[in-house]
C-alpha positions in Angstrom: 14.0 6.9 8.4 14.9 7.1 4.9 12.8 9.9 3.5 13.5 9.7 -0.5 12.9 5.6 0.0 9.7 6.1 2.2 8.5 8.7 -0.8 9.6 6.2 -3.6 8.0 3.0 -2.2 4.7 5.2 -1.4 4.5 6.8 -4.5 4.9 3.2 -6.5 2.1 1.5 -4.2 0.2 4.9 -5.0 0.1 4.3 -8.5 -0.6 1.0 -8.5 -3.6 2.0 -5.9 -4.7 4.6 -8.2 -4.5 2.9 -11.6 -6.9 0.0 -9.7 -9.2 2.5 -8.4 -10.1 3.9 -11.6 -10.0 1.0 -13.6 -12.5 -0.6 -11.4 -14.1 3.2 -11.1 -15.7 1.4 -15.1 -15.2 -2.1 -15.0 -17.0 -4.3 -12.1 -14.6 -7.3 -12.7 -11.6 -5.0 -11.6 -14.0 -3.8 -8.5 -14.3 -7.0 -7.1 -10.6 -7.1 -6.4 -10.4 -4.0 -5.0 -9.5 -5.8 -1.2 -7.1 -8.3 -2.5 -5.3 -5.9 -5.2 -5.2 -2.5 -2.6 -3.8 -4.9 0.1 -1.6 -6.5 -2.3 -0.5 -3.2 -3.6 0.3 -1.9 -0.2 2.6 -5.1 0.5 4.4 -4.5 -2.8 5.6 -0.7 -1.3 6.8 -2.1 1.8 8.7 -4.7 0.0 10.1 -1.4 -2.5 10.8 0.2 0.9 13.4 -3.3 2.6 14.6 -2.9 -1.0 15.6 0.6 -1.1 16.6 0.8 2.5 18.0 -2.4 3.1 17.8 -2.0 7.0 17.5 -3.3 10.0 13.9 -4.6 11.0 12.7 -2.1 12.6 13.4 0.0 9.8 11.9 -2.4 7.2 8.7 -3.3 9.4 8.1 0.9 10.5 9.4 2.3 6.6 6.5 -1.1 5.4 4.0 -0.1 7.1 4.2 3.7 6.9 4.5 3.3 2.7 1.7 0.5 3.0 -0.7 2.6 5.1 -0.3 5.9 3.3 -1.0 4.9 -0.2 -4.0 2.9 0.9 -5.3 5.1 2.6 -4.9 7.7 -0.5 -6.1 5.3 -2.4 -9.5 4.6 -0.2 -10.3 7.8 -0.4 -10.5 8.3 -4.0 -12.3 5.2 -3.7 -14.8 7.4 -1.7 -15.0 10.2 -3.4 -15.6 8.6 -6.5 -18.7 6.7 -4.6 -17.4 3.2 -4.7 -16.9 2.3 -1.9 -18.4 3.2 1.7 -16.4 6.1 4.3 -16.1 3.4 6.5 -13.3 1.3 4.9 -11.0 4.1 5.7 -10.0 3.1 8.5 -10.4 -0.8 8.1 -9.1 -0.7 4.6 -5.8 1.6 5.8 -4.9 -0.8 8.9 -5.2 -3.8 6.9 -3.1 -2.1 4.1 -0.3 -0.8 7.3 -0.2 -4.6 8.5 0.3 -5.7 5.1 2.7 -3.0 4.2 4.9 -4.4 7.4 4.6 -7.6 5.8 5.8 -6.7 2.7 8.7 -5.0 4.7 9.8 -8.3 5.9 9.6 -10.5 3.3 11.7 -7.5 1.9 14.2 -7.9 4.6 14.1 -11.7 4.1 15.0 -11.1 0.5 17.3 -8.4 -0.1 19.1 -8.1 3.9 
């Protein structure tokens, strides 16, 4: 695994988590998208991961999923801890984010090889 491409990919889906979870911290039209957006986030790091990394499937897929999952799941709990949003989505909100890391990883691999 490609550590400084798994830390890249997971720190640019972790921004883009965060900036969403504040913004819609104050403003209820930026809440509602907080499913699409944080899913959406976490498919845009595993496509910066096949990017970076260029590998096999495997790779692409695992290095995805792993950057997809972890800022998500970051992200959630600020969510959390800022009291929008229940404990529970944790673990919902993180596997939905891993499976759409993966596919971001893919489409990555489709793209860039």
């Amino acid at each position: 695994m490609d550590r400084n491409a798994l830390v890249t990919a997971t720190v640019i889906g972790l921004v883009l988590q965060l900036a969403m979870v504040i913004g819609g911290h104050y403003s209820p039209a930026i809440k509602a998208l907080f499913a699409v957006g944080g899913m959406g986030f976490s498919l845009i790091a595993g496509l910066v991961f096949a990017y970076l990394v260029k590998g096999g499937w495997s790779l692409d897929l695992t290095g995805g999923a792993l950057a997809g999952g972890i800022c998500a799941l970051i992200g959630i709990a600020v969510c959390v801890l800022l009291g929008d949003a229940p404990a529970s989505l944790l673990l919902l909100g993180t596997i939905s984010s891993v499976v759409t890391g993966a596919i971001g990883g893919a489409i990555g691999k489709l793209l860039f090889g």
